[in-house]
Each structure stands twice: as structure tokens, then as C-alpha cells.
C-alpha positions in Angstrom: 0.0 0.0 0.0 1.0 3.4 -1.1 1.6 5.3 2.1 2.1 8.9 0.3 -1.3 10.9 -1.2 -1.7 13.6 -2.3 -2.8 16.5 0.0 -5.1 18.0 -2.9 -6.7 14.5 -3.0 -7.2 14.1 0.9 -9.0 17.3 0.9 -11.7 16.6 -1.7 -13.3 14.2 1.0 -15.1 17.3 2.3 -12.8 18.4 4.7 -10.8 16.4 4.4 1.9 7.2 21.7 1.0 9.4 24.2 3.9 11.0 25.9 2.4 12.9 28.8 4.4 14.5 31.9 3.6 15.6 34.5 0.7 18.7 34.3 2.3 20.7 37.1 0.6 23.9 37.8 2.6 26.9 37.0 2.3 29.5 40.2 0.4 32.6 39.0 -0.7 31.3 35.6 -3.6 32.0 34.0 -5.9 28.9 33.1 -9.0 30.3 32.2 -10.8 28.8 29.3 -13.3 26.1 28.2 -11.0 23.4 30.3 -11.1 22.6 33.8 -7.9 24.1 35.2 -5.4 21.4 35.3 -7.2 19.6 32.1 -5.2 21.2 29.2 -3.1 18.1 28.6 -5.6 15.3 30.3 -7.6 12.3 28.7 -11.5 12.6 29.4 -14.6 14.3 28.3 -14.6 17.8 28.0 -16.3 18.8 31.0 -16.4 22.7 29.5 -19.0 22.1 27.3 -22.6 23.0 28.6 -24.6 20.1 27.3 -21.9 17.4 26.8 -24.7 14.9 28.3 -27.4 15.5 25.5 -28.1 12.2 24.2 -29.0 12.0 20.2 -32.4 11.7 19.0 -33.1 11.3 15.4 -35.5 13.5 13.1 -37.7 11.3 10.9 -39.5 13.7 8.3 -37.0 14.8 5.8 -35.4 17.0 5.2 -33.2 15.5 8.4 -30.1 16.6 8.8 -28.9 20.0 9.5 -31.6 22.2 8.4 -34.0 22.5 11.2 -31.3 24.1 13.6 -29.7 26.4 10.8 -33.0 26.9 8.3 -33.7 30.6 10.0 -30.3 31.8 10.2 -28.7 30.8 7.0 -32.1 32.5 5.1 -31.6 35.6 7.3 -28.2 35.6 5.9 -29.4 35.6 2.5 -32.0 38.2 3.1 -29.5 40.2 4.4 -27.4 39.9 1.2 -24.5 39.2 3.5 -20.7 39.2 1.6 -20.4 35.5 2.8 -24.1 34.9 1.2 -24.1 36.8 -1.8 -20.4 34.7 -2.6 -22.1 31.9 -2.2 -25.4 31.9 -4.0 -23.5 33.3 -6.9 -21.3 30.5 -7.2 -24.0 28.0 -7.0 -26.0 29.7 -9.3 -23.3 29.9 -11.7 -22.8 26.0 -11.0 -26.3 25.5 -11.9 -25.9 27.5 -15.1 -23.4 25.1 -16.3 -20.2 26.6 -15.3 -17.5 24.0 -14.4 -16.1 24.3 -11.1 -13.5 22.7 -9.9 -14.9 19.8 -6.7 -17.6 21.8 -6.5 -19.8 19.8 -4.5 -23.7 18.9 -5.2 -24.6 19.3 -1.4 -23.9 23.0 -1.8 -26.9 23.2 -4.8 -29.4 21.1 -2.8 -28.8 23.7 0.6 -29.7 26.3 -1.9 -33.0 24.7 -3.1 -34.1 24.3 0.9 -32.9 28.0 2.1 -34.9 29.8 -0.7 -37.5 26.9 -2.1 -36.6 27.4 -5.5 -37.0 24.0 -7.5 -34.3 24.7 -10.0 -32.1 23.7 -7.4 -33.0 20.7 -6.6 -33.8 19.5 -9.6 -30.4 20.2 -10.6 -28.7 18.3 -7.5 -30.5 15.7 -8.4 -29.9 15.1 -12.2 -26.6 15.2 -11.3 -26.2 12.7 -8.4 -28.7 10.7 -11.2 -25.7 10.6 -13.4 -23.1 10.1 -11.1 -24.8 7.1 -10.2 -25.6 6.0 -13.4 -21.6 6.3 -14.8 -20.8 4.1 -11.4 -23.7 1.6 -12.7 -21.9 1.2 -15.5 -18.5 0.7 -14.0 -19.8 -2.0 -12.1 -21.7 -3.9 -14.6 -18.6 -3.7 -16.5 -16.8 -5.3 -13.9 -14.5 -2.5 -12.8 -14.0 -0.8 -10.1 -16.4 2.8 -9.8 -15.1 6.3 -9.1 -16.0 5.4 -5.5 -13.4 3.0 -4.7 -10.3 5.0 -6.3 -7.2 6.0 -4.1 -8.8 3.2 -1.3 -12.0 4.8 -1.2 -10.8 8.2 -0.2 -13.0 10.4 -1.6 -16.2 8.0 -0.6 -17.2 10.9 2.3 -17.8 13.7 -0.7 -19.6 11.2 -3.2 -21.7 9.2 -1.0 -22.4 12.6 0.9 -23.6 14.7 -1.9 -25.6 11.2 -2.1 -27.1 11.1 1.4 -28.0 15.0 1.3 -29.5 15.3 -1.6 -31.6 12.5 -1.0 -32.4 14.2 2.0 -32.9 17.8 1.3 -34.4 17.3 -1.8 -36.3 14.0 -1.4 -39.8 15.0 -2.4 -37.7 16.0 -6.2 -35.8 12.4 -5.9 -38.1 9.7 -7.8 -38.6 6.6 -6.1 -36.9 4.4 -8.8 -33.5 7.0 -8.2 -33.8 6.7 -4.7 -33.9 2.4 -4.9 -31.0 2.7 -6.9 -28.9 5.7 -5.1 -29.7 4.0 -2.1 -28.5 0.3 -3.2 -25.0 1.5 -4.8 -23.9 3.9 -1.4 -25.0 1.1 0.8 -22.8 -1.0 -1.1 -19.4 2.1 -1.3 -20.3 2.2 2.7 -20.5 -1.9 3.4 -17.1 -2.4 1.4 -15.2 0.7 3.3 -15.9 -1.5 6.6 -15.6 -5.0 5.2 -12.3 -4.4 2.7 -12.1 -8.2 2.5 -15.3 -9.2 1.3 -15.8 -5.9 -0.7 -18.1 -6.6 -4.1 -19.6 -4.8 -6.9 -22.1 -6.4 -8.5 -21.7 -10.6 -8.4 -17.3 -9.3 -8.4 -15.4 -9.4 -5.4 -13.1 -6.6 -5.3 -11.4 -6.5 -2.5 -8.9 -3.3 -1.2 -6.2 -3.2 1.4 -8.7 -1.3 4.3 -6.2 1.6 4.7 -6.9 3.3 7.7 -10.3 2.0 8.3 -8.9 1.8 12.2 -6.6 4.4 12.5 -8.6 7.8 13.7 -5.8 9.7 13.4 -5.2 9.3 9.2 -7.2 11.5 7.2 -8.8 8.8 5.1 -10.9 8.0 8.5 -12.8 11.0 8.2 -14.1 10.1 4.5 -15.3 7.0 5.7 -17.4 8.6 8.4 -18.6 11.4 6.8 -20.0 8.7 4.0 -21.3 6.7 6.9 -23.1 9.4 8.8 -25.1 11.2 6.6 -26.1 7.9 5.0 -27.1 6.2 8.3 -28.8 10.3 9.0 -30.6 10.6 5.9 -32.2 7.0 5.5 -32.5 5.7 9.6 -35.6 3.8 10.0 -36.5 3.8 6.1 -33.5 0.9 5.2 -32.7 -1.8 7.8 -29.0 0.0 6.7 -29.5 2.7 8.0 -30.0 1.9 11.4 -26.7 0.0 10.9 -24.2 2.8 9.7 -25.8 5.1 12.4 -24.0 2.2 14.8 -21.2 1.7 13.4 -20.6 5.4 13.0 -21.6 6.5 16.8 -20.8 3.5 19.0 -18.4 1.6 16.8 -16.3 4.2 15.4 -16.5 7.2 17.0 -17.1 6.4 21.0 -15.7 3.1 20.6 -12.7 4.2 18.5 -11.9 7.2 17.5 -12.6 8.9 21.6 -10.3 6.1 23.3 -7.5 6.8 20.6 -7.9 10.6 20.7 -7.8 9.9 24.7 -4.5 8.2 24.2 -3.3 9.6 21.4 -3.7 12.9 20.4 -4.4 14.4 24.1 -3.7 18.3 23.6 -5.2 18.9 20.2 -3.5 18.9 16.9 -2.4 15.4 14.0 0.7 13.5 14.1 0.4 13.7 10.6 1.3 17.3 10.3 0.0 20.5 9.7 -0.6 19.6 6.2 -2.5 16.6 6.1 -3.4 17.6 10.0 -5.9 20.2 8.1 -7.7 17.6 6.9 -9.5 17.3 10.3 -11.2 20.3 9.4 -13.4 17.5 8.0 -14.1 16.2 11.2 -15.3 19.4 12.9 -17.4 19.6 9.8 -19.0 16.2 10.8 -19.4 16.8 14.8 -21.2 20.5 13.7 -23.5 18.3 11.1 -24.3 15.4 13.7 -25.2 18.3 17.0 -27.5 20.1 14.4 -29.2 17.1 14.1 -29.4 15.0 16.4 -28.6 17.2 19.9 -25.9 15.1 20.8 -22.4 17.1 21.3 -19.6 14.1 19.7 -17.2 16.6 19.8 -17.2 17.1 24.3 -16.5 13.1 24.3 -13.1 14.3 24.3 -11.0 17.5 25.1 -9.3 17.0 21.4 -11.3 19.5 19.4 -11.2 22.4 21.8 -7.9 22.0 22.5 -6.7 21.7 18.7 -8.6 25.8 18.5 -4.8 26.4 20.6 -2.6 24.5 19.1 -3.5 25.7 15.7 -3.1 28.7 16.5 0.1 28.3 18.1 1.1 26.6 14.4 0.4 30.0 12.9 3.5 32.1 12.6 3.4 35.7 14.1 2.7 37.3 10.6 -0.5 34.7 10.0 0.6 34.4 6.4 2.4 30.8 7.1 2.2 27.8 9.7 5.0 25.5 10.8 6.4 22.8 8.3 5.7 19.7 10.2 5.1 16.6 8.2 4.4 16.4 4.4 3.7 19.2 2.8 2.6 18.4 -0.7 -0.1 20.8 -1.9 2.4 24.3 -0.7 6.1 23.1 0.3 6.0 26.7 1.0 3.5 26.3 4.3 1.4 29.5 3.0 -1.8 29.8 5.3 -4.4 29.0 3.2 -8.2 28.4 2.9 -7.9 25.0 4.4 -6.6 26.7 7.4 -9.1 29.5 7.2 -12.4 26.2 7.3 -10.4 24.9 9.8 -10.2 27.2 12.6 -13.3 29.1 11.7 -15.5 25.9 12.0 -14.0 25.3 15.4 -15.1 28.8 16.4 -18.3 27.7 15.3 -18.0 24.4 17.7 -16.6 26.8 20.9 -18.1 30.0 20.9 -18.0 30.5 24.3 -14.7 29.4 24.6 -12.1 32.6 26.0 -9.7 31.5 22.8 -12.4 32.2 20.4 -12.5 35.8 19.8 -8.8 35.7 20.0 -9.1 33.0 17.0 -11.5 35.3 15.0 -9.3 37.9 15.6 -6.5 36.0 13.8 -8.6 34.9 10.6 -9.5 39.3 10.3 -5.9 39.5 10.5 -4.7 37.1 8.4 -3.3 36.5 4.8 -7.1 35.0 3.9 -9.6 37.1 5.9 -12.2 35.3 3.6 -12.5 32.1 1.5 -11.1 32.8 -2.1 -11.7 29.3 -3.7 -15.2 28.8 -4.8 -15.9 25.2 -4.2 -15.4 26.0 -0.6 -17.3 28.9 -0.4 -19.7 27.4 1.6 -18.3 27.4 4.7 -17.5 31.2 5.0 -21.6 31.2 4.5 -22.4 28.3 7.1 -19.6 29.5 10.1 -19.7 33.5 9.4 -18.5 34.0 13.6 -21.4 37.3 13.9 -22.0 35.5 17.5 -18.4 35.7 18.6 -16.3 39.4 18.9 -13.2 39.4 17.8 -10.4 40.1 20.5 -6.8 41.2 20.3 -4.5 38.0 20.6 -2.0 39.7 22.9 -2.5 38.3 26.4 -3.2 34.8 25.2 0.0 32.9 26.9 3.1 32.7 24.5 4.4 29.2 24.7 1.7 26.0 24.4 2.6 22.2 24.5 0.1 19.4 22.6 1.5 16.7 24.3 -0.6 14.1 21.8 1.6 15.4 18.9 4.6 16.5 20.4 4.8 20.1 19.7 6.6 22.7 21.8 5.7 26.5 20.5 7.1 29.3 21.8 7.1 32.8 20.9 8.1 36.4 22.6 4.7 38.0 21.9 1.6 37.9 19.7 2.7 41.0 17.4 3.6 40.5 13.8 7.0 40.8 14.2 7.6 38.2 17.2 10.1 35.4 17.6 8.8 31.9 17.3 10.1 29.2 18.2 9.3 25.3 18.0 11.0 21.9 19.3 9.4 18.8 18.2 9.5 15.9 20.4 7.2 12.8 21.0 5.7 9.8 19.0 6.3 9.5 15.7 3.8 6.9 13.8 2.1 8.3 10.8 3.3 7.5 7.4 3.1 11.7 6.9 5.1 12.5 9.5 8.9 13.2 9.1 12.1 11.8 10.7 12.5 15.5 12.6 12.3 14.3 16.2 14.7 16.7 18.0 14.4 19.3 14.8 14.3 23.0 16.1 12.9 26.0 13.7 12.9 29.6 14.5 10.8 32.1 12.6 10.6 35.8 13.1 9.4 37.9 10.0 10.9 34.8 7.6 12.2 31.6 8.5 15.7 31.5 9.7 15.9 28.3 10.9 14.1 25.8 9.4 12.9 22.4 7.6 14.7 22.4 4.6 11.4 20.6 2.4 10.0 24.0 2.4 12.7 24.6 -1.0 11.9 21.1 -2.0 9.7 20.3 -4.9 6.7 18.4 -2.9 7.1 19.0 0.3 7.9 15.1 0.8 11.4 15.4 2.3 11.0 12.7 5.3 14.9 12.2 6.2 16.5 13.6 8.8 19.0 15.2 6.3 15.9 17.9 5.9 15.7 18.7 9.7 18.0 21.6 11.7 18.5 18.8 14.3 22.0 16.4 14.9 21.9 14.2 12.4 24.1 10.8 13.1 26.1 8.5 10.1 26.8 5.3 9.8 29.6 5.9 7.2 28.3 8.0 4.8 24.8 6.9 5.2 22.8 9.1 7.8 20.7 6.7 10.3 17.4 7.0 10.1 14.8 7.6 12.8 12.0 4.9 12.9 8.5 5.0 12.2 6.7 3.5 15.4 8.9 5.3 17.6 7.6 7.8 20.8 10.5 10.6 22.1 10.1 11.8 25.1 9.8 15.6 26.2 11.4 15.5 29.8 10.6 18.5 30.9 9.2 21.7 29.9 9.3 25.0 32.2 9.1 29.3 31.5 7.7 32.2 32.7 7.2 35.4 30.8 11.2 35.7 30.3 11.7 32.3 29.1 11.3 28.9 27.8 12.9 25.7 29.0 12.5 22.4 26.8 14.6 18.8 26.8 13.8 16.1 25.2 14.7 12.5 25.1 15.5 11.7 21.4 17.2 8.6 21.8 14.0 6.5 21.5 13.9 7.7 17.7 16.6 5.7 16.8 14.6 2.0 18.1 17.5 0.4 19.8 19.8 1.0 17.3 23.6 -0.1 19.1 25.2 2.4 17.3 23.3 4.9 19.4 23.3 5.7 23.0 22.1 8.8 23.7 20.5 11.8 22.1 19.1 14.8 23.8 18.5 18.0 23.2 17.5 21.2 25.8 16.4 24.2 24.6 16.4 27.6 26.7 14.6 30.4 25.0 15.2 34.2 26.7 12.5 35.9 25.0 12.8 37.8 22.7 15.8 37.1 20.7 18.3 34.1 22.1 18.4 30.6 22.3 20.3 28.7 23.9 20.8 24.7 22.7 22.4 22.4 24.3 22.7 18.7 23.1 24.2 15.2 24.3 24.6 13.0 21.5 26.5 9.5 22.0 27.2 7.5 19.1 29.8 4.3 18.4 32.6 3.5 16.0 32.0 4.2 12.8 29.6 7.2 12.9 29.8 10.4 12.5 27.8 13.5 14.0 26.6 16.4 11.9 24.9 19.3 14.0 23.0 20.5 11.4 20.4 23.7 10.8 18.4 24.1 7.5 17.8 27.7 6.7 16.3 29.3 3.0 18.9 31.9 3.7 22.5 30.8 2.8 24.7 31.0 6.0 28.1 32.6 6.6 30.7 30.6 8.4 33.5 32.8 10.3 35.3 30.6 12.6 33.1 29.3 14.8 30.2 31.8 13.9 28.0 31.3 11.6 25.4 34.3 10.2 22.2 33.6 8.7 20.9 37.5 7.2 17.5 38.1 6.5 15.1 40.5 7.1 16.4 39.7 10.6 20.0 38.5 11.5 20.4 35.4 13.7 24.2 34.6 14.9 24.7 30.8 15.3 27.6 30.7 17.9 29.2 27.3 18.6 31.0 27.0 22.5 31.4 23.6 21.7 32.2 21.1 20.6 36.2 22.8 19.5 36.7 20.2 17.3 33.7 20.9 14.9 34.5 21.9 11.4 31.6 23.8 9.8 30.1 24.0 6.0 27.7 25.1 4.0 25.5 22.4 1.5 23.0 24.4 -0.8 20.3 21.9 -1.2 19.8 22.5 -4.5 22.9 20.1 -4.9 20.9 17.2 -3.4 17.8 15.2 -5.7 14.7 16.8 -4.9 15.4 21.0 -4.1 14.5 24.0 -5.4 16.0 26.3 -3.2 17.7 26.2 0.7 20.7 25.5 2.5 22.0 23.9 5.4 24.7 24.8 7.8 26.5 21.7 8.9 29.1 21.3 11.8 30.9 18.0 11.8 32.4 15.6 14.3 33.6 12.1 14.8 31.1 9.7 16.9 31.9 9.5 20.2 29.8 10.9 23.1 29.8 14.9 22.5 28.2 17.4 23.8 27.1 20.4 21.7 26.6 24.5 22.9 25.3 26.9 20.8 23.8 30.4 21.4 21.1 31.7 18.5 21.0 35.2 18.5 18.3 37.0 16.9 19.5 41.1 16.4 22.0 41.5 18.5 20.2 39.9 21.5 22.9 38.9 23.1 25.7 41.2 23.2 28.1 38.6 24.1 28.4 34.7 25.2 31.2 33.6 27.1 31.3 29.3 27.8 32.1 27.7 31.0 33.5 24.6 29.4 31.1 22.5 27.3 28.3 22.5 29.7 27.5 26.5 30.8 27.2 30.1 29.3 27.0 33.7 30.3 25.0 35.7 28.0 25.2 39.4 28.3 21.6 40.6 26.8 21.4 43.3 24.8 19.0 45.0 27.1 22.1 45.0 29.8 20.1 41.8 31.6 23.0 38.5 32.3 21.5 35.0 31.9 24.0 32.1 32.8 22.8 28.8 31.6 24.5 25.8 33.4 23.1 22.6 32.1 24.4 18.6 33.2 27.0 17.2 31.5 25.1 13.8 31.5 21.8 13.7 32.6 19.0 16.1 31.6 18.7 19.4 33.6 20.1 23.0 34.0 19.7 26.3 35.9 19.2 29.1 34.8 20.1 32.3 36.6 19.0 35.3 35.0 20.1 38.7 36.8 21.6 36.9 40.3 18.1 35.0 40.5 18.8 31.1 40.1 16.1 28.5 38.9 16.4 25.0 38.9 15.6 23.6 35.7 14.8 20.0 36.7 12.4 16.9 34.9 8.9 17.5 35.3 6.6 19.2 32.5 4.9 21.9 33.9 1.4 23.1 32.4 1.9 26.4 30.2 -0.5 29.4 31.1 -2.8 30.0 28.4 
């Protein structure tokens, strides 16, 4: 099986282990917001969601699903001629004049015939779900495989649910012969997504590999329920099917499956497959919004997951909210340009969490962004469905400047919500998903551009998976670098800050599985906001390997001595204390298969067990760095401040002592205010 998609692909469906310390509370921290203080990085319901006990009850008279809750706003909307209306019914109009538009989506003409009653719509949906139909007939009398099964049956949520709700918002315009056949080919796409093994079309058996039919946290799992859902909504009670997929969407799938593994997995919000393919959950907000219209029932308070992924998005957002953080495969924009995905995304969970105290500060963000407003037309839609007038936007300075998803392993980190802030980011934690890059340990820093970066944003997909692509310390066996392997979880040891600073270490060693050539790799972190880091790692490796402390940068570096200057619109000084014996170089990636642009700064020594001390200096933020050996530094701040940073030779830990006042940096992850 084919473990790479394509992100364009993933997002035509409509939208589309563990390693938790310990939640310390943080003296004087704020933790106001839709969590329980204490629960930010917890397993469990979300107990900050007012009707979280609703249980579902199912409408009978069609038209089912969505409409009675959202009938009287949506038509106010379009009474009102709203920007977000207007956009909309013009594009479906044009749709239903003929224009082609590219995955436009027939659930968006058959809304339009129930807000204004106008039968041109409807009869349009349905003519053209008529045909779809019939062309997948055809296919399958044929013997092939239909349209429906492509790519593993990724795209089944957006055909079988431009099925399901046009059947159901336009049922009194479906014929009863279209709706004995519509409803005998998606029972079939929907049986065969759950049974791979026994899949059949027709009197063939075609079976498929079941790709992520029980993995919650791939983005082909939200297809399959979005296909299963609004079938089971749209035709409970009328097919003896329909009672089924309801099942085996709610108590099979989602509280059976997909809670317990967000409980275990993805506690703190966010995807280990990145923020590319991440984006696809979008999908599944989509879905929790469509089932609590409906039915009543709130899916989304069975767990924290949603409300907490409203922060860590926006933690994934650099400062000027034009770009978000290059984690995973990014093959739709190597480039990591926020985008409308990200716009659906975030909006819809403003939609979800109203009420929440991040919300206003998330609407605030979308005004301010690079795409204030949807620009493609097949999504259109959802600027019309979640346009936010019951939430005021609020400044995003005085949310809390560093965050932790625990789930993903994500450290952010930045020195204040303006434009021109620092960000920083230190990845560390499990690494399973076929998306998701060998970058455990990889550090970025961003502050009006990137300076220090993943080197896949110059590539020419956005696929670059080795550790070659990552600012992190790479190890070689030989010339061959070793890889870090999929199945793995790193460990973030401990994680402390206050409004100065931000202290993070990590356990990387795990990565590498056992591997005897490997014996230890950590990496500690001290950010003195606003402009130095601080990186220390410990990196033990046998005969016949070779270290490479490396940093991936679009901006070519230049190496004096032991310095090494990376000049953009801002000017970070790379200064190495130690190792003495490195000897540093330049590669421009465009040397290597694969790159359009970028370069990394490499510093090379023998295996052996090293220790490496380097001070990142943003603008002149530190006036000067002085070592004390290969384990400490004085850094004279340019604001006349002294922090001296003493970390263990061999075990993870430090203190920090920043103008005479010393702090223990010890293990322990402490909760972040928010």
C-alpha cells in the first residue's frame, strides 16, 4: 500500500503514543478557558462544554439533517445579502448554469433549493447525483472498479455525501426508482469501506487493502465517516441500513474508536500527521457540527481533542498569520502558506466553541490574516455556514506565549503575539504516521521569515521525510545518515518558563529504536524571550559514525570561525562554544535530488559521546556569550540583563540564573499558562 497521497486528494473528502508528563501547575498562571484548570493536557470528556450529556435523538421527516437548527439563520443571511451569502449563492447559481467548477460539490446546490424553495435547485442536484450514479452503474456492470473505490475509497465521504443529502434535502424531487438505486449503490461504497475483505460490486469481489479503516488519526478515517453518517442520518428507519451505519458510525467508530484513541493519542489537540494533512480534520469538525444540528448530541465534548486543537492551531500559525510551521508532508504548498484549508479549519472550530475565551482571540486572527475570507469557490460554503457574527473578535495579545500538545509532540514558543515576534518550536514525542517526518529533536525559529528551518519547504513536494531535511543532529553510519524509525515515541522530559523564558529537553534517543550504534540523544532548549536561544545537546554514538549538527535555513549562512550568520530580514548569529573540534560547512540543497532552493549549515564531528553549545542570537540579542566549558554560558543581553545557563553534563537538567536569581531547571513538564 502506497503510504504517500496527495494533499489535494485528501481534501476533496469534504474536509478532508501518548507521551504525557507531568501537568504541574505553574504559580500565578492564567488557566481560564473552556477546560477545567489542570485539564489542558488530560484524557477525558470535555467537562467545559454546557450540554456534553445531550443524548442524540433522530428526526424522521425529511429534510433531516442540519436544516431544522440552521434553516432561519442561513435564510436571514441571505435576506441580508450578507458578503459571505451573496459569494455563495452566486457561485452556485453559476454551478447551476453550467459553469464548471473545480470539486464543487452537489450538497452545496441542494442547501440552496431548501434555504430559498426554488426548484431549480433541486432538480439540478438531483440530475446530477442521477448521473453520477448512473456512470458508477456502468462501471460495475462492467466489472471495474467505480469512481468510488479509487485512491482506497478516499473520496467516498464527498460522493456518497452529496448522495445522502441530496436524497435528504431534496427528497420530495428524488423519484422513487432514483432513490432504490442511489440507495443500493452507497450502501454497497459504505459496506465495502468496513468489510475491505469481502468488498463486491455487482456478483465481483473486489477486495482493497482497508487503509486506515482503524486508525482515527489518518485522514482517510474521516471520509469514511462522513460517507457513513449522513447515509445512516438521511435513511435511519427507512432501510434496515440505515440503522446500521448510524451504529457503526456512533458507538463503533467514534465512541468506541476514535474517543479512546484521541484519549491516548492525540491528548492536547492537533495530528501526528502534520499540519498539512493535519488540516484535513477540518473535515471532522465539519461532521461533529452536522451530527449536534441534528441530532442534539455534542460528539465533539467526548473528548478535550477538538477544543484544544482551537490552541494548538493557533500556536502553528507564525506571528505574521501568512504561514504555519512545516511539520510533516507538505505536498499541496512546500511553501507552508496559510491557506483556505486553514481558514475552514479554525473558523469551524469557532463555530463548535463559541464560548470558549480563545475564540474571539481565533476570530481575531482569521480578520488579521493572509485569507480574511475564503477565495476558492468550491469552498465557499463554509465562510456562508460559520460566518463567527456571535463571537467578537479580540486582540491576541494576552493569550500565553508558549503551548505544549503533548498528543503530537509540539513545543511552541514565541516572545509575543505582534507581527514581528520570535517563534520558536522543538518537536519531540511519537512518531507513527506515514506523513510524518524523521524530525524528532528538529528545532525552527521564525521571526518575519524563516531563519531556521525544515529544509522541504525549497523542495519540490514537500515530501522530504529524512533527517538530512531537519536543523537537528543528524548521526552517520559511514556516509549513510541513520534513520529515525516509524513506530517510535520521544520523550519531552521537561518543559518549564515564565514570561522571560522557555525551557524544553527532550529524550531523542528513542527515535533511533534500539539502534547499538546509538546511545544517547538529547536535546534542551532555553529560549530568553525575545531574541536568544540557547541549545544544548548530548549526542552518544559508536565507532564508525559520524555526528553532523546541522540547521536548515532558506537563507545561505556565513561561516567565520566558529560563527556562523544567517541574514534576512532579521539577523540570527549561530555561535558554537562547543564542541572545538567541529568543522563547519555550507550544502545548498539545491545540490541534493529533490530541491529548489535552501541550505544547510553543517558542523561536523567524529562519533563519540559529544556534547554540543550553541547560542542563536536574533539582532543583537545577546551582546556577548562567554562558555564555561562544554556545559554552561554567560549571556550578556542586549538590554544590559546576564543570563547564565549551566546545564548537566550527563543527565537532563540545568539552571538558569537570569540577573543573580537562580532557577532549577529540573524533569517534570509543567502546564503552560494559556
Amino acid at each position: 500500500m502506497t503510504q504517500l497521497r496527495l494533499l489535494n486528494s485528501v481534501l476533496l473528502v469534504g474536509g478532508l503514543l501518548a507521551a504525557c508528563g507531568t501537568d504541574d501547575k505553574a504559580e500565578g498562571a492564567d488557566y481560564s478557558g473552556g477546560d477545567s484548570a489542570g485539564e489542558a493536557n488530560t484524557p477525558g470528556a470535555d467537562t467545559g462544554e454546557d450540554g456534553a450529556d445531550v443524548e442524540p435523538t433522530y428526526p424522521t421527516q425529511h429534510p433531516r439533517i442540519y436544516i431544522a437548527a440552521n434553516k432561519a439563520r442561513l435564510k436571514a443571511s441571505l435576506s441580508a445579502n450578507t458578503e459571505a451569502a451573496s459569494r455563495f449563492k452566486s457561485t452556485v447559481d453559476s454551478f447551476v448554469a453550467g459553469q464548471d467548477i473545480w470539486e464543487f460539490r452537489i450538497w452545496n446546490v441542494a442547501l440552496m433549493g431548501q434555504l430559498t424553495g426554488s426548484a431549480q435547485y433541486c432538480q439540478k442536484a438531483v440530475a446530477d447525483v442521477d448521473a453520477f450514479v448512473a456512470g458508477e452503474e456502468a462501471k460495475i456492470a462492467a466489472g471495474t472498479q467505480p469512481q468510488v473505490a479509487h485512491d482506497s475509497y478516499l473520496a467516498i465521504g464527498d460522493l456518497i455525501g452529496d448522495l445522502a443529502l441530496t436524497y435528504d434535502w431534496c427528497f420530495d424531487t428524488v423519484t422513487p426508482a432514483q432513490k432504490t438505486r442511489w440507495l443500493a449503490y452507497a450502501n454497497q461504497a459504505v459496506w465495502n469501506v468496513w468489510n475491505p475483505t469481502q468488498a463486491k460490486w455487482g456478483s465481483k469481489t473486489l477486495t482493497w487493502s482497508g487503509w486506515s479503516t482503524n486508525n482515527p488519526a489518518n485522514n482517510y478515517y474521516y471520509s469514511f465517516l462522513r460517507a457513513t453518517m449522513l447515509l445512516g442520518l438521511a435513511t435511519k428507519g427507512e432501510t434496515p441500513q440505515g440503522d446500521e451505519w448510524i451504529k457503526q458510525f456512533r458507538e463503533t467508530k467514534v465512541l468506541g474508536q476514535l474517543v479512546p484513541t484521541f484519549d491516548e493519542q492525540l491528548i492536547g489537540g492537533g495530528s501526528r500527521e502534520g499540519t498539512a494533512y493535519g488540516v484535513s480534520m477540518r473535515g471532522l469538525w465539519h461532521l461533529y457540527d452536522l451530527w449536534t444540528s441534528t441530532t442534539g448530541e455534542k460528539l465533539h465534548a467526548k473528548t478535550k481533542h477538538a477544543r484544544r486543537s482551537m490552541r494548538t492551531f493557533m500556536h502553528q500559525v507564525m506571528p505574521t498569520i501568512d504561514k504555519f510551521a512545516p511539520t510533516g508532508d507538505q505536498p499541496r504548498d512546500a511553501t507552508c502558506v496559510f491557506f483556505d484549508y486553514q481558514r475552514a479549519y479554525l473558523e469551524e472550530l469557532v463555530a463548535l466553541y463559541p464560548n470558549d475565551p480563545v475564540a474571539p482571540r481565533a476570530k481575531k486572527m482569521l480578520e488579521q490574516s493572509n485569507v480574511p475570507k475564503i477565495a476558492r469557490p468550491e469552498m465557499l460554503v463554509y465562510d456562508f455556514l460559520y460566518d463567527m457574527d456571535d463571537v467578537t473578535a479580540a486582540p491576541l495579545d494576552g493569550m500565553g506565549t508558549s503551548h505544549y500538545a503533548s498528543g503530537i509532540g509540539q513545543v511552541y514558543s514565541r516572545s509575543g503575539w505582534d507581527k514581528s515576534a520570535t517563534w520558536v518550536n522543538l518537536i519531540a514525542g511519537a512518531y507513527t504516521e506515514s506523513h510524518a517526518h524523521q524530525d524528532q529533536g528538529a528545532l525552527m525559529i521564525f521571526k518575519d521569515g524563516w531563519l531556521m528551518a525544515d529544509a522541504a519547504l525549497g523542495s519540490k513536494n514537500g515530501l522530504m521525510q529524512e533527517t538530512t531535511a531537519h536543523s537537528l543532529v543528524r548521526i552517520n553510519s559511514g556516509s549513510t545518515p541513520i534513520k529515525q524509525v516509524v513506530g517510535t515515541t520521544s520523550k519531552l522530559v521537561s518543559l518549564h518558563g515564565s514570561d522571560d523564558y522557555l525551557y524544553a529537553a527532550a529524550d531523542l534517543t528513542p527515535a533511533y529504536k534500539n539502534n547499538p550504534a546509538i546511545t544517547k540523544v538529547q536535546r534542551e532548549v532555553v529560549f530568553l524571550k525575545p531574541n536568544v536561544v540557547v541549545v544544548y545537546d548530548r549526542v552518544a554514538s559508536g565507532a564508525g559514525t559520524s555526528q553532523v549538527w546541522q540547521l536548515a535555513s532558506p537563507i545561505r549562512p556565513t561561516i567565520s570561525g566558529a560563527n556562523a550568520t544567517i541574514q534576512g530580514t532579521h539577523t540570527m548569529t549561530v555561535q558554537r562554544l562547543a564542541p572545538a573540534n567541529a568543522s563547519g560547512a555550507v550544502t545548498s540543497m539545491t545540490s541534493l535530488p529533490g530541491y529548489l532552493s535552501g541550505f544547510r549549515f553543517d558542523e561536523n564531528v567524529p562519533g563519540g559521546d559529544n556534547r554540543y553549545l550553541h547560542v542563536l542570537s536574533l539582532d543583537g540579542g545577546a551582546a556577548s556569550a562567554v562558555a564555561n566549558g562544554d556545559t554552561g554560558v554567560t549571556v550578556t543581553l542586549s538590554n544590559g540583563s546576564t543570563a547564565q545557563v549551566e546545564f548537566n553534563r550527563d543527565d537532563i537538567g540545568a539552571t538558569l540564573t537570569l540577573d543573580g536569581q537562580a532557577t532549577t531547571l529540573a524533569t517534570g513538564v509543567d502546564m503552560l499558562p494559556e
